[in-house]
TORPA-4810 file (N, C-alpha, C, O; in nm, 3 decimals):
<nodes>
NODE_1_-8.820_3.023_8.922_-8.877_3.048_8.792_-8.926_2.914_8.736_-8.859_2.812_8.720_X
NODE_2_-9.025_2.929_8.717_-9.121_2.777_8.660_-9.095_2.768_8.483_-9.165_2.837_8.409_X
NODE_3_-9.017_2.699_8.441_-9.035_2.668_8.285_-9.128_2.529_8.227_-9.063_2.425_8.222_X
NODE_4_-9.230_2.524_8.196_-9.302_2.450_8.189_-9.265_2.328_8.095_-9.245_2.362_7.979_X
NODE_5_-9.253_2.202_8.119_-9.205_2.056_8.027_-9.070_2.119_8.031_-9.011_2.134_7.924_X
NODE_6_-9.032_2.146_8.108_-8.803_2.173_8.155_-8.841_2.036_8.269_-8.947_2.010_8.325_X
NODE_7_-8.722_1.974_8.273_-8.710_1.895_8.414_-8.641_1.923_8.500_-8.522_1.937_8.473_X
NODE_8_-8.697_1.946_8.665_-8.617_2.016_8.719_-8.586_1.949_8.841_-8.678_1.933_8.921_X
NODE_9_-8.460_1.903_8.872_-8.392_1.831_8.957_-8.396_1.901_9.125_-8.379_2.023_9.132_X
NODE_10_-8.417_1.829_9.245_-8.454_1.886_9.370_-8.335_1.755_9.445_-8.323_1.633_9.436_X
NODE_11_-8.258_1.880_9.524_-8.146_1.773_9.590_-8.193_1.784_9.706_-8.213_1.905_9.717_X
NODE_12_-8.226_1.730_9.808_-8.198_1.760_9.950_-8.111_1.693_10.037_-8.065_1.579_10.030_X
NODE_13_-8.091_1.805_10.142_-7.992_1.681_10.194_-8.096_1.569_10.325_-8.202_1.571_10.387_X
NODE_14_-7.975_1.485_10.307_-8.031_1.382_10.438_-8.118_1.393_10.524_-8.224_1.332_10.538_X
NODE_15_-8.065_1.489_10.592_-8.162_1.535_10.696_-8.314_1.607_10.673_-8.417_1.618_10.739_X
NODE_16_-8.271_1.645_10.557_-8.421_1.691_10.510_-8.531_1.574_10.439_-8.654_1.573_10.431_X
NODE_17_-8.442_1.496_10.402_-8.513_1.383_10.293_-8.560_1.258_10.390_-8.648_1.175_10.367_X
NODE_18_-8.457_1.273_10.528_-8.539_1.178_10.669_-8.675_1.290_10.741_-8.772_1.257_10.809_X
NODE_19_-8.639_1.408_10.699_-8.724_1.461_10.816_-8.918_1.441_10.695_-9.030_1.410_10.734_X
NODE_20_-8.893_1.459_10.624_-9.061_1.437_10.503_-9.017_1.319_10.512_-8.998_1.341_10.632_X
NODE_21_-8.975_1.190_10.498_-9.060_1.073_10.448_-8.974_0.995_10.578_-8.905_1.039_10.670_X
NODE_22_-9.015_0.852_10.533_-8.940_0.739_10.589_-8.856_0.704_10.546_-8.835_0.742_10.431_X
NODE_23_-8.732_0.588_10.624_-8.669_0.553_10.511_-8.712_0.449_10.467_-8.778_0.364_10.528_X
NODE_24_-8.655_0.446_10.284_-8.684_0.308_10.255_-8.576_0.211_10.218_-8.465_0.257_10.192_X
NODE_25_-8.591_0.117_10.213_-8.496_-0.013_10.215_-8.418_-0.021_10.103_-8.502_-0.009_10.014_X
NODE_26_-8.268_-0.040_10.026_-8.186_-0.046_9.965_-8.299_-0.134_9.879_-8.389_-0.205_9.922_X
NODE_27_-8.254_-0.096_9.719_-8.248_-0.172_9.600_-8.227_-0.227_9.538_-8.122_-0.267_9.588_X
NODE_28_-8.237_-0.300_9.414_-8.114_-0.325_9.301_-8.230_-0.372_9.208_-8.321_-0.453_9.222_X
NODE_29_-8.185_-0.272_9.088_-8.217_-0.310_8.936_-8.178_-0.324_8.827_-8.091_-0.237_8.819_X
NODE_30_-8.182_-0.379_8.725_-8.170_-0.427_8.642_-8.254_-0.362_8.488_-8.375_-0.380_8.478_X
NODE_31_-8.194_-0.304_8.400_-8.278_-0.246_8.302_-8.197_-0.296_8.177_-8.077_-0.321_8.160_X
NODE_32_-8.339_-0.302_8.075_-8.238_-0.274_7.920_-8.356_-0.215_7.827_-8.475_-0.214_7.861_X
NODE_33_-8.310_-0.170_7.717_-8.458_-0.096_7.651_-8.353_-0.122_7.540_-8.256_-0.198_7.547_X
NODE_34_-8.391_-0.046_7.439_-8.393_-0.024_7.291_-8.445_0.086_7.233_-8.558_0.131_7.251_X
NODE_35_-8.363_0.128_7.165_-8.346_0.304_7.072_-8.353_0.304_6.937_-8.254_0.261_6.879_X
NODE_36_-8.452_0.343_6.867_-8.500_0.410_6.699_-8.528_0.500_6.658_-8.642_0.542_6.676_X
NODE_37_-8.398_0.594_6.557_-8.399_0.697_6.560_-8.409_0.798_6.674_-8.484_0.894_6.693_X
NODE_38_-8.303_0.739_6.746_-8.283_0.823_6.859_-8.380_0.823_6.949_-8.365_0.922_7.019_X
NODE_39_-8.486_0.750_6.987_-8.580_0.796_7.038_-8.587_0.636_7.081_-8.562_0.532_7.019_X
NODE_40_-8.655_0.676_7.289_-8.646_0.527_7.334_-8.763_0.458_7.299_-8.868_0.522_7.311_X
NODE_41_-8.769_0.326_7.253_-8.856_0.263_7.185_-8.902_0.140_7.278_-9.022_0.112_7.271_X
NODE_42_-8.821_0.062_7.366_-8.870_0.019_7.491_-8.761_0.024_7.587_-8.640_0.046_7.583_X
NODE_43_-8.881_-0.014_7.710_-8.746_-0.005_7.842_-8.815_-0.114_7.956_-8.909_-0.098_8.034_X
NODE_44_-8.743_-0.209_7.938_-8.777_-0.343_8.058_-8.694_-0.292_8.171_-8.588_-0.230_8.165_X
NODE_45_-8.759_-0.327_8.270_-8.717_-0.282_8.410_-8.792_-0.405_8.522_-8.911_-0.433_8.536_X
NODE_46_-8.635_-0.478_8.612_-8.685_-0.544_8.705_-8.612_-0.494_8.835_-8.490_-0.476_8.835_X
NODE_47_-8.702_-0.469_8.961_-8.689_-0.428_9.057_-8.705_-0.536_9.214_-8.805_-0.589_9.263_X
NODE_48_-8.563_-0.534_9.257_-8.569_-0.613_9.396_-8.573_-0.554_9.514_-8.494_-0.459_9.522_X
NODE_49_-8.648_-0.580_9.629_-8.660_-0.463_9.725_-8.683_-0.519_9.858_-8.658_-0.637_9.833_X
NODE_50_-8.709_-0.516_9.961_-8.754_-0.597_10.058_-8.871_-0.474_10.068_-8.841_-0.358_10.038_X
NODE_51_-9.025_-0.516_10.117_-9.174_-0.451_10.155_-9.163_-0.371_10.229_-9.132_-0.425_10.336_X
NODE_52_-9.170_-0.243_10.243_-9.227_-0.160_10.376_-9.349_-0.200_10.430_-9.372_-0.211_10.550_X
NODE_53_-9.459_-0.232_10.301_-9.552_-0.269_10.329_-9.613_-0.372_10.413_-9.701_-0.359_10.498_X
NODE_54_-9.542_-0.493_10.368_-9.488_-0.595_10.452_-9.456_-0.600_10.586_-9.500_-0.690_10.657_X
NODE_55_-9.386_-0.516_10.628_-9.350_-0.488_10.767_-9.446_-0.390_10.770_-9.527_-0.447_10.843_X
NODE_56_-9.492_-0.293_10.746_-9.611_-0.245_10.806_-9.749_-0.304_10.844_-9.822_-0.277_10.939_X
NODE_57_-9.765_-0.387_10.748_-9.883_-0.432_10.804_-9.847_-0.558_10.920_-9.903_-0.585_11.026_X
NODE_58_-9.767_-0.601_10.872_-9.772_-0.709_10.992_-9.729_-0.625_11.144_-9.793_-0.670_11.240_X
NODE_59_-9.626_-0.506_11.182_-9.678_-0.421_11.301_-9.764_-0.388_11.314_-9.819_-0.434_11.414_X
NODE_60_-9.840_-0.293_11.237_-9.947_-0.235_11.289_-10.074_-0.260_11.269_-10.165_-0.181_11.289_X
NODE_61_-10.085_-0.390_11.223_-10.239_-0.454_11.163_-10.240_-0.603_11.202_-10.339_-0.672_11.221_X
NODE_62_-10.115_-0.637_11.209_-10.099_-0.771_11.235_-10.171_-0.875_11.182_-10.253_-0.946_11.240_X
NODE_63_-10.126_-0.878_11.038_-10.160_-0.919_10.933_-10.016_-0.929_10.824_-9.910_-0.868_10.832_X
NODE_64_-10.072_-1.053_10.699_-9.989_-1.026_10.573_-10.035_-0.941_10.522_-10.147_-0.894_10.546_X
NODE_65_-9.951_-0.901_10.433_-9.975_-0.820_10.322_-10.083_-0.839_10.247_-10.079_-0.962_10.250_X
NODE_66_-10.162_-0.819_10.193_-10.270_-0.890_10.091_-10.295_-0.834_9.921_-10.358_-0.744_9.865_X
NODE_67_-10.204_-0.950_9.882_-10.135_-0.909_9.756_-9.993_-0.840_9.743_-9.915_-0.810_9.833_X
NODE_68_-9.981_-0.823_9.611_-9.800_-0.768_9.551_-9.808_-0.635_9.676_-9.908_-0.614_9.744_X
NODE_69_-9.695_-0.564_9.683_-9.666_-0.457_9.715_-9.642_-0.365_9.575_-9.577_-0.383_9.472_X
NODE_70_-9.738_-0.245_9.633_-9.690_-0.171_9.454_-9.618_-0.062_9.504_-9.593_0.025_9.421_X
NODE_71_-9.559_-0.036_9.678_-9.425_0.008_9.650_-9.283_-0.017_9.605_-9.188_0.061_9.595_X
NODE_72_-9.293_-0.144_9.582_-9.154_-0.177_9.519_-9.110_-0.093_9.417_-8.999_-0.038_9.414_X
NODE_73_-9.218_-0.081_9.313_-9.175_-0.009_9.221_-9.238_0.116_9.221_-9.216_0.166_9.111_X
NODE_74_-9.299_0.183_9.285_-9.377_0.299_9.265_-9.205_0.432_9.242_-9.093_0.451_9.291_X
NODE_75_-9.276_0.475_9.158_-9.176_0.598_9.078_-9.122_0.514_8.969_-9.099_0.583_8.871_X
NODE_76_-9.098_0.406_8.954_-9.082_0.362_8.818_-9.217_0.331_8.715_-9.224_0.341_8.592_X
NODE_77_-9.296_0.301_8.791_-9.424_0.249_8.665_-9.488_0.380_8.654_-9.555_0.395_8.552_X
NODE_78_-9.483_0.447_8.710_-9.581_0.619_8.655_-9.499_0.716_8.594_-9.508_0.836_8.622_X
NODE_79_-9.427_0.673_8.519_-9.327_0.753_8.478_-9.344_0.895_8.372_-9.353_0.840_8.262_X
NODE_80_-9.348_0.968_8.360_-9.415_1.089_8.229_-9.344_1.073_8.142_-9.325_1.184_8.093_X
NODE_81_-9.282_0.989_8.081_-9.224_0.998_7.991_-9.300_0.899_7.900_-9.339_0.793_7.947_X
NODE_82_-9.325_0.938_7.750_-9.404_0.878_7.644_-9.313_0.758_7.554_-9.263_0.773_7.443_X
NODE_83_-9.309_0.614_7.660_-9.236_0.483_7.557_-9.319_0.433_7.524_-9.403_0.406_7.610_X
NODE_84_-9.338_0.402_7.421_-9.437_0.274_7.357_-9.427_0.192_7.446_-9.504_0.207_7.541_X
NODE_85_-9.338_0.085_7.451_-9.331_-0.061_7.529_-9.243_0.009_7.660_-9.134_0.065_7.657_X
NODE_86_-9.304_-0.007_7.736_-9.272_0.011_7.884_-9.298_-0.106_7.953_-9.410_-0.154_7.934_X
NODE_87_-9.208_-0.179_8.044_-9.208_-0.268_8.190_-9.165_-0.274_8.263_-9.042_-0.282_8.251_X
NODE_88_-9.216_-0.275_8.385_-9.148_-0.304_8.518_-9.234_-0.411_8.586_-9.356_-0.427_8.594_X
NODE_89_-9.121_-0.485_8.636_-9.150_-0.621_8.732_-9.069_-0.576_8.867_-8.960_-0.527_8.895_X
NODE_90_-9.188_-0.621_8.932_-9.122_-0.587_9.118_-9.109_-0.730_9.183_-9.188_-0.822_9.162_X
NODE_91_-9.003_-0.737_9.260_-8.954_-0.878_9.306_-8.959_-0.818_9.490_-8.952_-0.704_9.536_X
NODE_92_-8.965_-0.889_9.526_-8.979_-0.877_9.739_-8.843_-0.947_9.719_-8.813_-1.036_9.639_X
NODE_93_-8.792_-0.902_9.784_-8.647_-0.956_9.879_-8.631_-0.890_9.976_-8.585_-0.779_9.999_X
NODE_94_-8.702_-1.023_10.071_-8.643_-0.993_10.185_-8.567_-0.996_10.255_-8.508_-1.103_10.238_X
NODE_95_-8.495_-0.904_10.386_-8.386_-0.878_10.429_-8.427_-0.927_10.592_-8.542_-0.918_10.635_X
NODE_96_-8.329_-0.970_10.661_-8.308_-0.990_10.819_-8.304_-0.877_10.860_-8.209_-0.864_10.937_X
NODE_97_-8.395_-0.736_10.839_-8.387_-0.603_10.882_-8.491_-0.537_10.951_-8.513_-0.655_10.978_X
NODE_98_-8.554_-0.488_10.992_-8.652_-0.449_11.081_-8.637_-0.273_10.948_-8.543_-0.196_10.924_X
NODE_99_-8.819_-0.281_10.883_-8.790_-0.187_10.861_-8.866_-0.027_10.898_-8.811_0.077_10.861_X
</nodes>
């Protein structure tokens, strides 16, 4: 049943969530925002990640990257939700990992 502007949460398991995508590389972030009248008024967001991109292009193009990676943060900066002051900063950390 479709309720339209409801948010609706999709679990899958593992095996389903390896079998549609790739995996991607562990995280860590850091947030703080600020609330007026109940309502979020900003939300800073910094994101550390090591590149898929990064390692993709240098396998299969054999090449750098050229420019930021905007998967670091992709699902945080397109967010539907209406904040005035919104940010996210994406940081590369890289890992000794093959990804």
């Amino acid at each position: 049943m479709a309720v339209k502007g409801t948010p609706v949460k999709m679990t899958w398991t593992r095996e389903e969530d390896m079998a549609q995508d790739f995996p991607r590389p562990a995280q860590i972030a850091r947030g703080k925002g600020t609330v007026q009248s109940g309502q979020l008024e900003s939300v800073d967001l910094a994101i550390a990640s090591d590149s898929v991109s990064v390692s993709w292009f240098g396998r299969l193009m054999g090449m750098g990257m050229p420019g930021p990676d905007p998967l670091i943060v992709a699902g945080a900066w397109d967010q539907p939700f209406d904040i005035p002051n919104y940010r996210v900063s994406g940081y590369r950390a890289p890992v000794k990992k093959p990804i």
